[in-house]
Every structure is written in C-alpha cells, then in structure tokens.
C-alpha positions as CSV (number, residue, x, y, z in Angstrom):
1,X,16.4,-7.5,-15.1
2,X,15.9,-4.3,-16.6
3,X,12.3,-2.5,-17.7
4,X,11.6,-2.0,-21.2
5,X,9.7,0.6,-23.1
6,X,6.8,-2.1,-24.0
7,X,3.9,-0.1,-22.5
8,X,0.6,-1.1,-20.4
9,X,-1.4,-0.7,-23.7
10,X,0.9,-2.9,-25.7
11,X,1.1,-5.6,-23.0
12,X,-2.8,-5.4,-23.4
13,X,-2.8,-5.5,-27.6
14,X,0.1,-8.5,-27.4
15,X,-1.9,-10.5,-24.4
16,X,-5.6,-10.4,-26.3
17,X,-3.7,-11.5,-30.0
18,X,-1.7,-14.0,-28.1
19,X,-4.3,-15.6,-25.5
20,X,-7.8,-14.3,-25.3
21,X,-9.2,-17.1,-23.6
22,X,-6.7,-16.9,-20.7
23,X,-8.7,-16.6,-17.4
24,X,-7.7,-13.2,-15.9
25,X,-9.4,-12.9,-12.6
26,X,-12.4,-14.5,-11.2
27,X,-15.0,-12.7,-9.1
28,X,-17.9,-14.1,-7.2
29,X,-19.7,-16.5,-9.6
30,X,-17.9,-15.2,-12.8
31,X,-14.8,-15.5,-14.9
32,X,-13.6,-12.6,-16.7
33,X,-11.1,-13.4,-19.6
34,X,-8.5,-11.4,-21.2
35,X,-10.0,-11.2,-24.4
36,X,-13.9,-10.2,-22.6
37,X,-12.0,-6.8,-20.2
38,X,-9.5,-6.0,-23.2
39,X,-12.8,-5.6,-25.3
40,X,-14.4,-3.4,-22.5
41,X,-11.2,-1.5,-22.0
42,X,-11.1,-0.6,-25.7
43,X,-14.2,0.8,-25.7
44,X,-14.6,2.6,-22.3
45,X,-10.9,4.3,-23.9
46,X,-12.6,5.1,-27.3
47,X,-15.3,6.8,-25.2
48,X,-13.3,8.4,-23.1
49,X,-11.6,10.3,-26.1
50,X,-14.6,10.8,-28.1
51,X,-16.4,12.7,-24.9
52,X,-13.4,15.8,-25.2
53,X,-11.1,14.3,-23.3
54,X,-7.2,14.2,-24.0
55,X,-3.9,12.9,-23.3
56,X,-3.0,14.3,-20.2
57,X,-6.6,14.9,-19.2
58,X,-6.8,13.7,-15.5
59,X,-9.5,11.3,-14.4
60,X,-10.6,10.9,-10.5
61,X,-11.7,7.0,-9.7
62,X,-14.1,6.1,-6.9
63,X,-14.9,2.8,-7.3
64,X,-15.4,-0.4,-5.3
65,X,-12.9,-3.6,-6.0
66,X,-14.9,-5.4,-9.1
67,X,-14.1,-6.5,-12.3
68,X,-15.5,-3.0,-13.9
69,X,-12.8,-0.8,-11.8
70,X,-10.2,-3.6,-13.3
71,X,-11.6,-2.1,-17.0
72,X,-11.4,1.7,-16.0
73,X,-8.0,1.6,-14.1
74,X,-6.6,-0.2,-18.0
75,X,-8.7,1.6,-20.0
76,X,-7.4,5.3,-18.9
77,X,-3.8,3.9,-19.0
78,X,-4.6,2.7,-22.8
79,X,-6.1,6.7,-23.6
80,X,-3.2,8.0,-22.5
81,X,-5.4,9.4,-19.6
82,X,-4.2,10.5,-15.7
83,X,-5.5,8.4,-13.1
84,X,-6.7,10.0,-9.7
85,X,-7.4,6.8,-7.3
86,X,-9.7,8.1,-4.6
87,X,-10.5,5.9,-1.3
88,X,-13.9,5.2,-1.6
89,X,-13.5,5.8,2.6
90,X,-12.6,9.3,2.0
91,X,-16.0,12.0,2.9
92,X,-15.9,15.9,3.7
93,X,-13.1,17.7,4.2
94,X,-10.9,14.4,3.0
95,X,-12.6,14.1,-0.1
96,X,-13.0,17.9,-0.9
97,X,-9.0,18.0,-1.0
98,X,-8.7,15.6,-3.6
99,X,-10.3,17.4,-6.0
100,X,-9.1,20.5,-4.7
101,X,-5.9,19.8,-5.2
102,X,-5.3,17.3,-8.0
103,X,-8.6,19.5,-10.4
104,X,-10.0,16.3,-12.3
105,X,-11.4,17.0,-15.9
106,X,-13.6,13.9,-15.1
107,X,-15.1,11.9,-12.5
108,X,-15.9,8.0,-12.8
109,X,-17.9,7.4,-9.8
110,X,-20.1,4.2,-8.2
111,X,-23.6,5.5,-7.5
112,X,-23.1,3.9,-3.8
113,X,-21.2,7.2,-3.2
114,X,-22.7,9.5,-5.3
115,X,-24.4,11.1,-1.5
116,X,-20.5,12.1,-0.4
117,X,-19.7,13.8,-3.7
118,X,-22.8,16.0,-4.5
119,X,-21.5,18.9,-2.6
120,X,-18.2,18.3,-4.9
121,X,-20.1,17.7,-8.3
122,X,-22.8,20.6,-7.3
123,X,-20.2,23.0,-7.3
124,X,-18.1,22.0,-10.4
125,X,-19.8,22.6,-13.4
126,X,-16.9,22.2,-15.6
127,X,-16.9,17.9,-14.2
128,X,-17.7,15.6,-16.4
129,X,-19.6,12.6,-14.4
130,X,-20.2,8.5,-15.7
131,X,-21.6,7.0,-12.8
132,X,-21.4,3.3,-12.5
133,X,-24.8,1.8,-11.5
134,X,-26.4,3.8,-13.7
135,X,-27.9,3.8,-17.1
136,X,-28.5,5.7,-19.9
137,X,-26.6,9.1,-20.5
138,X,-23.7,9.6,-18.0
139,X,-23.4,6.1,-17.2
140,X,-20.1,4.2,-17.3
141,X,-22.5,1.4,-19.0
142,X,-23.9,3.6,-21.3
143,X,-20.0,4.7,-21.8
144,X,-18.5,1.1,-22.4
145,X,-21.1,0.4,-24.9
146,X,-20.6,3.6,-27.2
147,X,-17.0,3.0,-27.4
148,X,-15.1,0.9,-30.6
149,X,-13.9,-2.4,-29.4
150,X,-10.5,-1.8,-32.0
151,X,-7.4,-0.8,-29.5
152,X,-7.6,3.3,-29.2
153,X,-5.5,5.3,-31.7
154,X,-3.4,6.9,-28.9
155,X,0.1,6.6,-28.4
156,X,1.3,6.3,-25.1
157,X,4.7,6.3,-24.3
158,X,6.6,4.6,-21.5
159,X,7.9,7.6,-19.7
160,X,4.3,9.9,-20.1
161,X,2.9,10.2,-16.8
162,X,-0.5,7.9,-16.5
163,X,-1.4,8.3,-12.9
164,X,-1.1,10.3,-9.6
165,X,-0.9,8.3,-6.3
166,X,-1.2,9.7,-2.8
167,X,1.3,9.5,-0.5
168,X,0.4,11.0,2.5
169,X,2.9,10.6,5.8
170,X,1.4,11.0,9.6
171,X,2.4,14.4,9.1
172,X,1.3,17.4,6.5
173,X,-1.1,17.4,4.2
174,X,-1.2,14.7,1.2
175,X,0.7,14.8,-2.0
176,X,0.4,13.0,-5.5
177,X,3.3,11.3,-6.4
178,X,3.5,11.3,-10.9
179,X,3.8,7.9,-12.0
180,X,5.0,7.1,-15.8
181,X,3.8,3.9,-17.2
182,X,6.9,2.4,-17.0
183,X,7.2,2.8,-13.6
184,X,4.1,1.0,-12.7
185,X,5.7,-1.8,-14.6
186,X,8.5,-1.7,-12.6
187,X,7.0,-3.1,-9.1
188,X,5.1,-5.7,-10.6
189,X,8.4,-7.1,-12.3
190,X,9.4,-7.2,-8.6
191,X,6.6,-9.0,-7.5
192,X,6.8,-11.5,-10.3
193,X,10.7,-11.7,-9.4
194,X,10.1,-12.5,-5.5
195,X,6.9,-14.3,-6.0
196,X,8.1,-16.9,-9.1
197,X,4.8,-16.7,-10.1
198,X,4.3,-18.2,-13.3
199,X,1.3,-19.8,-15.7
200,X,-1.6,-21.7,-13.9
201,X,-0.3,-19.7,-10.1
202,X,-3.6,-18.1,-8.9
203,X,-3.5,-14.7,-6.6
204,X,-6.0,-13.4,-4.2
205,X,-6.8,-10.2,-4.7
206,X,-8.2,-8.4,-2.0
207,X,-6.2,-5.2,-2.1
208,X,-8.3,-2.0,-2.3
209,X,-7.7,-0.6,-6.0
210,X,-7.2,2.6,-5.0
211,X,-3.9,1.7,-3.1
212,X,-1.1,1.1,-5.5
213,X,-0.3,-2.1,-4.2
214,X,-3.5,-3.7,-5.6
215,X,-3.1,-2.4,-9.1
216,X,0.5,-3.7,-9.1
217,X,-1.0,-7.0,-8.6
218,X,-3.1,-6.2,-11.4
219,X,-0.3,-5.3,-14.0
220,X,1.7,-8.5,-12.7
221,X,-1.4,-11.1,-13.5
222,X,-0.9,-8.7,-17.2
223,X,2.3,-9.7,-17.5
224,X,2.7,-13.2,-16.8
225,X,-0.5,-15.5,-17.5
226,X,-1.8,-15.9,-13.9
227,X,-5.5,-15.7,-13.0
228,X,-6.4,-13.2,-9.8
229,X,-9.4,-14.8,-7.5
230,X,-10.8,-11.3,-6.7
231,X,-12.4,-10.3,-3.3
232,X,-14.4,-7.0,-2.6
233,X,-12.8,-6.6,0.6
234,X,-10.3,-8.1,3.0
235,X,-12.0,-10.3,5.7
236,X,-10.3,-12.1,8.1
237,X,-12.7,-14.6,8.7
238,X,-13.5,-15.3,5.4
239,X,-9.6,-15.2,4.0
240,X,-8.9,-19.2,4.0
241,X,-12.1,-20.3,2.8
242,X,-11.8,-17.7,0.0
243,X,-8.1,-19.1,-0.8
244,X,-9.7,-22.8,-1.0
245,X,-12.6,-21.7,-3.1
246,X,-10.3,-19.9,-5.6
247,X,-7.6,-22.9,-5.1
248,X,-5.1,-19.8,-4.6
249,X,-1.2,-20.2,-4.8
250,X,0.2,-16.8,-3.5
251,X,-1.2,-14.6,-1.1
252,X,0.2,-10.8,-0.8
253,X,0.0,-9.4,3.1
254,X,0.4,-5.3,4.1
255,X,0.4,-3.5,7.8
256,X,-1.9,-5.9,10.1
257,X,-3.2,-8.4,7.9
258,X,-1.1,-11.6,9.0
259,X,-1.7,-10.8,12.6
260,X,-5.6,-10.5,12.3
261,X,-5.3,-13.7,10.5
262,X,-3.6,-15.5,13.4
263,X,-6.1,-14.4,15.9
264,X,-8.6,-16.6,13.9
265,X,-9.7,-18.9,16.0
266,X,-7.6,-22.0,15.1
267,X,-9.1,-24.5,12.7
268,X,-9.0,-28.4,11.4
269,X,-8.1,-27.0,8.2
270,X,-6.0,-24.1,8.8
271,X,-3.1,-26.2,6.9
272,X,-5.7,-27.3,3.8
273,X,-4.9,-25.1,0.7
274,X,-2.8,-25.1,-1.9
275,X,-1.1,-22.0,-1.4
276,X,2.9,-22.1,-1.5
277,X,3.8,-18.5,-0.3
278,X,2.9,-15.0,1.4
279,X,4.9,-11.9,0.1
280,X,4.2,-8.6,1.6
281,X,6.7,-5.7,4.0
282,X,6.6,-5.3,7.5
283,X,5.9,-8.4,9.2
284,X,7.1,-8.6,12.8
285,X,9.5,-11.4,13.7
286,X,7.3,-13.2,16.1
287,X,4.4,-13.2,13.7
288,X,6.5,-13.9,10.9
289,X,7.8,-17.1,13.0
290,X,3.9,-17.9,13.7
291,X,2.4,-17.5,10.6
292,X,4.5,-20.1,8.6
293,X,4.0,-22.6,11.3
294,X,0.8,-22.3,12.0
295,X,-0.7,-22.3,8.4
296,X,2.2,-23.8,6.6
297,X,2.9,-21.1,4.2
298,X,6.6,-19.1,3.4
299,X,6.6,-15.8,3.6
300,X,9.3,-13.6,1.3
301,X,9.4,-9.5,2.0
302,X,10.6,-6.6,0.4
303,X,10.0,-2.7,0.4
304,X,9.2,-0.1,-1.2
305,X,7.4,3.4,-1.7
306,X,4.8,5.6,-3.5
307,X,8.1,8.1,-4.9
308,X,9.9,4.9,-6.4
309,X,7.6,1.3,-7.1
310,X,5.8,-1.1,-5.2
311,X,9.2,-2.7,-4.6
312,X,13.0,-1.2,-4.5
313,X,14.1,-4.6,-3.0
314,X,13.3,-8.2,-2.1
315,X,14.5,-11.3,-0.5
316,X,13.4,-14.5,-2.5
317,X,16.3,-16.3,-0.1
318,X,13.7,-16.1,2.6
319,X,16.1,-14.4,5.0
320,X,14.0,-14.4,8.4
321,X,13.0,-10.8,8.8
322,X,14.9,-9.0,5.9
323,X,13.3,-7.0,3.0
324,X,16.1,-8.3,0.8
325,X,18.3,-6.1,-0.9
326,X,18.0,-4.1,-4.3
327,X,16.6,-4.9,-7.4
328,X,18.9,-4.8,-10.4
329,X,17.1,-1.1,-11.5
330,X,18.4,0.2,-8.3
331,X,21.5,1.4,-5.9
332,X,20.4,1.2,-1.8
333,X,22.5,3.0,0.7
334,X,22.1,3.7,4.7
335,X,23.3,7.3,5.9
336,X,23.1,9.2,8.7
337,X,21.8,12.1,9.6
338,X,25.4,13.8,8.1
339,X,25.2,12.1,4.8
340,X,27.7,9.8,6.3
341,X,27.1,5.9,5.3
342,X,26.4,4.1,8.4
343,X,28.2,1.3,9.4
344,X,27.2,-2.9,9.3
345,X,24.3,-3.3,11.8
346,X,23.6,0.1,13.0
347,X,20.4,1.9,11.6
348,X,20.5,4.6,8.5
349,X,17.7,6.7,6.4
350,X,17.2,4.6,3.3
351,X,18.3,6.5,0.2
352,X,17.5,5.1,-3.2
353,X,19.2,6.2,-6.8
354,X,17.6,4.6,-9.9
355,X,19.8,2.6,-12.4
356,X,17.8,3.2,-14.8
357,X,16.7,7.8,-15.7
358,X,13.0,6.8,-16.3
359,X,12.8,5.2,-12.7
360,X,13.7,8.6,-11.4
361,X,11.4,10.1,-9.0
362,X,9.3,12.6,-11.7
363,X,7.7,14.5,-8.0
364,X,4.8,15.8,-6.7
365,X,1.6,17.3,-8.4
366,X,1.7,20.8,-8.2
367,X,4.4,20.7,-5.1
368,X,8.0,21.0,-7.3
369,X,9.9,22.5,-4.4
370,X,8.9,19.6,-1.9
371,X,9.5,17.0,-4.5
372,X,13.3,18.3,-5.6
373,X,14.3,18.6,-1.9
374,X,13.7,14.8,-1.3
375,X,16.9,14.3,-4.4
376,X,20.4,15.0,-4.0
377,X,22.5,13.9,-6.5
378,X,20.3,11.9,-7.9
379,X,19.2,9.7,-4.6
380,X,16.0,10.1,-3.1
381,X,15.5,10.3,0.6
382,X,12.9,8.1,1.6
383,X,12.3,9.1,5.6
384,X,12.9,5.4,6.0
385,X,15.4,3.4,8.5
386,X,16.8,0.2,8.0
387,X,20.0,-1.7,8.9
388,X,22.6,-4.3,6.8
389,X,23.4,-7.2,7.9
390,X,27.4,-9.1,6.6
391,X,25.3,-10.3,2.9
392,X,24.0,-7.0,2.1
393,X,20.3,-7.6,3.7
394,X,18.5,-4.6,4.4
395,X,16.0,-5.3,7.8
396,X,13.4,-2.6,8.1
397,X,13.7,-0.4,11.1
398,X,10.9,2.5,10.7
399,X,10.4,5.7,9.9
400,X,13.6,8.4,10.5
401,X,10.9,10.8,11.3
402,X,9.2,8.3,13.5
403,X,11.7,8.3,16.4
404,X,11.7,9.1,19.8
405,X,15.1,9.7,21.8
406,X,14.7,8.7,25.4
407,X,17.8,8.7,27.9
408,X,20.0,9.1,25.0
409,X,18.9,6.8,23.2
410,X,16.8,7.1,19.6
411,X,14.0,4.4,19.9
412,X,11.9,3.6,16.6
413,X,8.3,3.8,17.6
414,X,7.4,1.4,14.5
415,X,9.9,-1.5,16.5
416,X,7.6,-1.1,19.6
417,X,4.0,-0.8,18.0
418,X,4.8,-4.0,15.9
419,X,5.5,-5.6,19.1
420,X,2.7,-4.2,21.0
421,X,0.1,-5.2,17.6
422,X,1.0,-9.0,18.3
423,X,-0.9,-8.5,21.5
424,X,-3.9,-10.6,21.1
425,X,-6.5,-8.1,22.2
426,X,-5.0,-5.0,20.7
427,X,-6.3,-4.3,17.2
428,X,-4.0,-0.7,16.8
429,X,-1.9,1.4,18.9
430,X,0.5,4.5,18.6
431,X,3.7,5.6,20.3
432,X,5.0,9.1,20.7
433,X,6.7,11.2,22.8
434,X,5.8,13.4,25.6
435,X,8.3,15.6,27.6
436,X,10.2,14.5,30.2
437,X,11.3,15.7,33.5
438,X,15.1,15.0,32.2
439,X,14.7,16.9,29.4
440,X,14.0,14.4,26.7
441,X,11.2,12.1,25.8
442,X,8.9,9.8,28.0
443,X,7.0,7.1,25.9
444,X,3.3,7.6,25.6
445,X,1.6,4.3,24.1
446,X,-2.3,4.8,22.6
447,X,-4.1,1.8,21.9
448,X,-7.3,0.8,20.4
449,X,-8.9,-2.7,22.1
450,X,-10.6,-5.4,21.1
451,X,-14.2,-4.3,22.1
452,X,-15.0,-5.7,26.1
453,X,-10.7,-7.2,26.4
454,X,-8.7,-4.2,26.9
455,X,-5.7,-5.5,28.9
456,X,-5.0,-3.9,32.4
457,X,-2.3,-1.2,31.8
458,X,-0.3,-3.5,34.0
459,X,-0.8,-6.2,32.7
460,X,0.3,-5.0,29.3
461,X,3.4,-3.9,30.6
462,X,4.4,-7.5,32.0
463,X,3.9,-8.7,28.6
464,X,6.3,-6.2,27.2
465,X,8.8,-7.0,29.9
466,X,9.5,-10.3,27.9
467,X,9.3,-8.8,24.4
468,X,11.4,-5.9,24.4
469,X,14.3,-4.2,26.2
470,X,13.7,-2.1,28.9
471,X,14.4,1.2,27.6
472,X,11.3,0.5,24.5
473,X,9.3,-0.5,27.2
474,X,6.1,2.7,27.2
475,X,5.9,5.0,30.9
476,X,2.3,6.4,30.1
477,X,-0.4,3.9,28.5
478,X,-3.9,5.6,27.4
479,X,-6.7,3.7,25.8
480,X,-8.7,5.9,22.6
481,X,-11.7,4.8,21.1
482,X,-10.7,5.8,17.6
483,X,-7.6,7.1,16.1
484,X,-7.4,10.2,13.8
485,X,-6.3,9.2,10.4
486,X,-4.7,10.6,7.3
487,X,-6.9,10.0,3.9
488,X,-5.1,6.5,3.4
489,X,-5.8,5.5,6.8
490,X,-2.3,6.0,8.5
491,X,-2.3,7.0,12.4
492,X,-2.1,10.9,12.7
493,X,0.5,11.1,15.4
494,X,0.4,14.8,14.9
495,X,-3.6,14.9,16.4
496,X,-2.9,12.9,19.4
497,X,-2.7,14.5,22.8
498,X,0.7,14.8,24.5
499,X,-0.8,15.5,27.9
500,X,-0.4,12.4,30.3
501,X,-2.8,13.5,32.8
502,X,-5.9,10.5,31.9
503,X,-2.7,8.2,31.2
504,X,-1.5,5.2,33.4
505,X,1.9,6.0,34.5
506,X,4.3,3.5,35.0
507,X,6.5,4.9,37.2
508,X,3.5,6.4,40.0
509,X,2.5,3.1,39.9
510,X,5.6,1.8,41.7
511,X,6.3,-1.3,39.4
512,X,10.3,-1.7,38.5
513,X,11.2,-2.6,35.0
514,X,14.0,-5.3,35.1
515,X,17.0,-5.1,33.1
C-alpha cells in the first residue's frame, strides 16, 4: 500500500466520468449521487474563485452534518482552498479563538448560528460571509448557483496544504494541525484497508463533519464506490433503527459510543441488521467482549492522530483489544522516557516516522517551534502509550501525559476511566491526581451521573474491587454536574479542583481494599 499523488479533485473528475449515477450518501428522504454533488462542488469552487479568493486563501466552516456541508468540505479542496472546520458547539470565548488565531479570509456559515458569530462578523470587516439558509446575495445558494458546473481550473497538488484541523489536548490552548491533500487520503486508505469495504457496503455516517474522522469517511465512500446513510447527529436510541432503514453494512464507533449503545434497553431485534462489522479506537475490553455478543457484530480497531492520519495502524486479524500494528506508510516504535525502546509487554510513548516524506508531520499553524519539538530525527512524539505484545500488536495504554504515579507505581488514568465508563449509571468521569501524605499522588475520581442514579460512593468502589487491581482502585470520589471542556469536547483535567475536602474518602471511611 502506498499513497499516490492522484488528488481529492481528480478522484472527484475520474468518479463523475466513470459513474455518475453511483448513489453517494443518502440523507433523510433523499439520495444524493455522485454526478448531482460533483455538479454542486464545481460550481460552489468556480464561485469561490470568482468572489477574490485564492489558492491558499483560508475558509472557516460552521455547518451542520447535511449533504450541502458534504459539497463545501469537496468543493474548497477542488479550489485549492484551506479548510477551517469549526464545531458548530463552539460560542464566546471558544469561538472567538478560532478566528483569532487561524484569521479566515471567508466564513461559510448556517444561519442557525449566525446569533454566536455576530460579535465575530461585526468586528471583521475584511470577512467575507455566504450563509446557508439564506437567499439572494451572500447566500451559499445564491453562491452554488453562480458558479460553472465544468471542474475548476485550479491545480492542486498532493502535498499543498488544503486544510487545518484542531487538535487540542486537556492541556494548553488549541492548535491547527496543516493537512496536505494527500494526507487526508492517507486515513481513509486505512479505513478501506481494515474495513474491506467494497461496492454495494453501505456506511452510517453520523460523525460530526467538523471532526476529521467524519470527513475521512467521506473521502473513503470517494474512493471506493460505497454509498454513506447520513445522520444529523449521533443518537443512541435511534442508531439500530437508522442501520435497518439504511440497510447499513459497517458502522464506525469513537470515545463512548459503543457503551451508550449497550445501555439501550435490550431489544427483540437487537441481532436484526445486516451490518457485518464496527471499526473504531478505544474500546474497553469488557465492552468490546459485550458488544459483539450482544448485537452480533465484529469489531476491528486501530489508532491514530490529528499530526499523522485517521489511522497509523489497524488490526483486520481482530486481535481482542489491539489497535493492530502499522500500516505499510509507517515505522511504530515504543520508548521510554530516555529514548530507550521499551521492552515486550511493558508500556512506551508511541513514536511514529512516515515511510513515505509527504506523510511527514508539516506542523502547526502559526506555532513552528511547538510543532518541530514534537520530531526528532524524523519520528514524531505522539504523548501516546501503548504496549507490544510477541506478533508485533500494539494495545493502547493512554496518554504519557495522562499518568498518575501512586506508591511507586505510574497508573494510566485512561485504563481506569474506561473501566469506570462501563458503569451503567455513569455517563463521564475523570481521574487525576491529588497530593498525598507520602509524597506522591492519591487518586481523585470525578464523575458525571445518569440524572436521579448516581451510585453510592461505596457502592462504586465494590464494583471496582472486581474490575481492577487494587492500586487503580480511586481514594477520593466527587460527583460534578458538568465537566469543563476543551473546544472539541475533551475533559479539562487542568480546571478541575484538586482539593478533596467535598470528596468521599476511601480511607476515613474505614473500608479495606483486598488484594
């Protein structure tokens, strides 16, 4: 496997010559095919150009999942234009420092959110506005109509940069990682290559667009002729009967999604669809285990990151709990905090070195000092722990960062809060440390209950008892309402109090952990 300089915009010419009629994604009632969006595409690009734009030009996009964000996210990638994604949750502050920091020449906007950026668009003459739900002048309709429907007369090269993602840790503020168009090509040749998806297969897609995830699933439904059942939002209770309805064949699954869909209550028909496999990261053993039996569905895993693509590696073997090993465009090694390459079995920072120089990490927007101390010698550090196993399989551990050393011993909070999120009345919880009388860290766990079931502090505690070893097991438990979050809607760790006075504390209340 190797990537090729055969760019987004070419894949787009070759697919509408080759097979217009080809289904592309259906949403709600209607059926969008690849010759109907490659006509819209052309045309919102043409526009694009003909408003003052250029190549390089970057383009903030705040729109809901539908069919028309499908056209703009292809459309600025055919112009040669820089995508800005922008979570249509972000407001205030949040929102300001996207355009702050990444300084859009233009905005493409739904109307629905047209209240949160009027301070923004107030105070930027210089933005150039297309609303969607709009007509008339400054209207992305009015925009798609002026356009040519004849493929844009821009060239586009593989390794020009066409978009900046975020990437924002629990920690610091956000960054925007450059992505070329050949390395968005790269992750969905990944998912392709774990999935086996191939001609007739059917996705749901319910990812939010402006997470990278969901557009990879977009350029992988361009590159092989599958058709996307497309969703406005994830719903839990709605998820099966949206797979039957769009007779779906592979469903993708990120963070919590598998365990909100076990604690559905269990139905007749939980088994009745057609679909033949999940693929996704992070899934806890025990859910993992669950999940297949319950709803009769494999699921195959694999990892990867904003810096590099949607996937560095994969396990299509299935191998319980692995995230496979690398892809052919990649090397993978485990190292310590020396450098030194860890040994079989025992947890080491992920470091990644592309096989390939245009799958190099290109770095950060405006932030070239951060981005170049991430490389050394050419392998990127990706804050990331995992371990090997004997075949080479690399098992998720958590983040390096993420750790908390108790007695002498380094404990990844991400191996106790994926435990802890199996807890059937727990929607999301935290761990961190807090100071210790011996002169380390206590365990402080946060968590966020199903409204009227939070467990007894207790209670929870008993539960972990059988789940985990004794030294992972949390001394302090506090319940929060509502957990700070970063601007793609990770837990700030940083904002949560480290002061165990309102907290339950294990050890006052006399119970003895066994071990």
């Amino acid at each position: 496997m190797q990537t090729n300089d055969i760019t987004i915009a070419q894949l787009w010419d070759a697919r509408a010559a080759r097979d217009p009629g080809h289904v592309y994604c259906r949403f709600e009632d209607e059926s969008w095919t690849i010759g109907q969006l490659d006509g819209r595409i052309n045309r919102l690009a043409n526009a694009l150009l003909a408003s003052g734009l250029q190549k390089g030009d970057r383009v903030a996009v705040m729109l809901p999942s539908h069919p028309d964000h499908v056209i703009v996210i292809f459309a600025l990638a055919k112009a040669g234009l820089v995508r800005i994604p922008v979570n249509v949750h972000l407001k205030a502050a949040a929102l300001d420092f996207v355009f702050e920091r990444f300084e859009p020449h233009t905005l493409i906007a739904d109307e629905a959110y047209a209240g949160a950026l009027a301070p923004i668009v107030e105070r930027s003459p210089g933005l150039s506005v297309f609303w969607r739900g709009r007509d008339g002048a400054g209207s992305l309709s009015g925009l798609v109509e002026a356009g040519s429907p004849l493929p844009p007369p821009m060239v586009v090269e593989a390794d020009d940069i066409i978009a900046i993602t975020p990437s924002s840790g629990t920690t610091g503020e956000p960054k925007g990682v450059l992505k070329t168009d050949r390395s968005l090509r790269a992750g969905p040749m990944g998912t392709l290559a774990l999935t086996g998806a191939t001609a007739g297969d059917v996705f749901l897609l319910w990812e939010p667009l402006h997470h990278g995830a969901g557009v990879a699933v977009l350029i992988a439904a361009l590159m092989e002729p599958i058709t996307l059942a497309m969703v406005d939002k994830f719903s839990a209770s709605q998820f099966w009967e949206q797979v039957r309805r769009f007779e779906v064949t592979h469903i993708h699954y990120l963070g919590g999604v598998l365990p909100l869909l076990l604690k559905q209550p269990a139905n007749p028909r939980d088994r009745d669809h057609k679909v033949r496999m999940a693929w996704g990261g992070g899934c806890p053993l025990d859910v993992w285990r669950a999940f297949e039996e319950r709803f009769g569905v494999s699921l195959y895993e694999g990892y990867g990151l904003s810096e590099m693509t949607t996937f560095v590696t994969i396990n299509p073997e299935g191998r319980l709990g692995s995230c496979g090993r690398p892809l052919p465009f990649y090397k993978v090694r485990l190292l310590d905090d020396e450098g030194v390459e860890v040994g079989l079995g025992e947890p080491g920072e992920i470091v990644v070195r592309p096989l390939e120089p245009g799958l190099a990490f290109k770095g950060y927007f405006r932030m070239e000092e951060t981005g170049a101390a991430l490389v050394k010698d050419g392998w990127f550090s990706t804050g990331d722990l995992a371990r090997k196993d004997d075949d080479g399989f690399l098992f998720y551990s958590g983040r390096k960062k993420d750790s908390v050393r108790r007695r002498g011993v380094n404990i990844s909070a991400w191996e106790v809060e994926r435990i802890v999120l199996t807890h059937d009345d727990i929607e999301e919880c935290a761990l961190i440390g807090v100071p210790s009388e011996m002169g380390d860290d206590d365990l402080k766990l946060f968590i966020r209950a199903t409204p009227g079931r939070e467990p007894a502090p207790l209670d929870l505690i008993r539960w972990c008892e059988s789940r985990m070893p004794y030294f992972q097991i949390p001394r302090y438990i506090e319940p929060i309402e509502e957990f700070p979050k970063t601007p793609t809607q990770r837990i700030k760790k940083s904002d949560l109090s480290r002061s165990v006075s309102e907290s339950f504390d294990l050890e006052a209340s006399g119970y003895k952990i066994g071990r």
